[in-house]
N, C-alpha and C positions, 0 to 999 in steps of 0.2 A: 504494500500500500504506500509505502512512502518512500520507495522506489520511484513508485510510478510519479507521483508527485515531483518529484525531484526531476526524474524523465520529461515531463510535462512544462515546469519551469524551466530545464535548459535548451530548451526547442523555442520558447517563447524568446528567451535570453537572447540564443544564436541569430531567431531572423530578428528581433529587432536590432541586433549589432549588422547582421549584414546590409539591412536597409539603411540603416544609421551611414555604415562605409560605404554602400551606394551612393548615397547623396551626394555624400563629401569629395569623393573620387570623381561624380560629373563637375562639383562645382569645380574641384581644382583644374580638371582640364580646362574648363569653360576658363580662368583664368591665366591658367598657362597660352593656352592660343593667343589672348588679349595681347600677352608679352610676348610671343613672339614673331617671326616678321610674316606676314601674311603670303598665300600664293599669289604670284600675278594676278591671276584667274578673278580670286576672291576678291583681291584689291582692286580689280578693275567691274566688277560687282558693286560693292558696298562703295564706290566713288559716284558711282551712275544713282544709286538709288538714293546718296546724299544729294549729289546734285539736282533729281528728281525732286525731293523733298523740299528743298529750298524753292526749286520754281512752281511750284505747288499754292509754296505760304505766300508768296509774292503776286501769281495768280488767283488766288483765293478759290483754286477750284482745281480741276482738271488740267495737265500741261497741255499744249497742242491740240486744242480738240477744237472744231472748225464748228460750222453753222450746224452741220451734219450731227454731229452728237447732240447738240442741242437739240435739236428737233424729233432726233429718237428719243433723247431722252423725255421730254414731254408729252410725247404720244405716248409713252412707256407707261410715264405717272397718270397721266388723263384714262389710261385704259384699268389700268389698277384701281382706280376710284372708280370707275364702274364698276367695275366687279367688288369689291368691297368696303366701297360706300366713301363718306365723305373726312376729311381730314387731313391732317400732313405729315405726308408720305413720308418723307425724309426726315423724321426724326424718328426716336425707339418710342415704343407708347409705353402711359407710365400705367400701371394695372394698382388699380384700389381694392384690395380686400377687408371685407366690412367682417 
């Protein structure tokens, strides 16, 4: 009986340390990459999607997108409000539970 017990508590022990070194082990990689020097590849990635980013905030919307999106996109939202009624579209709805 108190075997088992003991059997029981070090299986509970085990995964919670190997979960515990899981964690720690992605975070450290996760930080080890940060230092050191990136692939081309990557860097030539994460420059484009900085860049992206920035003419984003500066555009206040979409980069590059011509008369053409615009227009789908509002046929998009006009057809959404018919089929599920009226409101605005582009924002997350807040839900009230009574």
């Amino acid at each position: 009986m108190i075997l088992r017990q003991i059997l029981r508590l070090s299986s509970l022990f085990r995964s919670a340390v190997s979960v515990h070194l899981r964690r720690n082990i992605g975070l450290s990689a996760i930080v080890f990459n940060k230092t050191k020097e990136l692939d081309p590849v990557q860097k030539l990635f994460l420059d484009k999607i900085r860049e992206y980013n920035t003419k984003s905030k500066q555009a206040g919307g979409p980069v590059d997108a011509g008369p053409d999106f615009q227009k789908d996109m509002n046929e998009s939202l006009a057809r959404l409000q018919r089929a599920y009624g009226e409101g605005d579209l582009t924002k997350f709805p807040e839900f009230k539970f009574e």
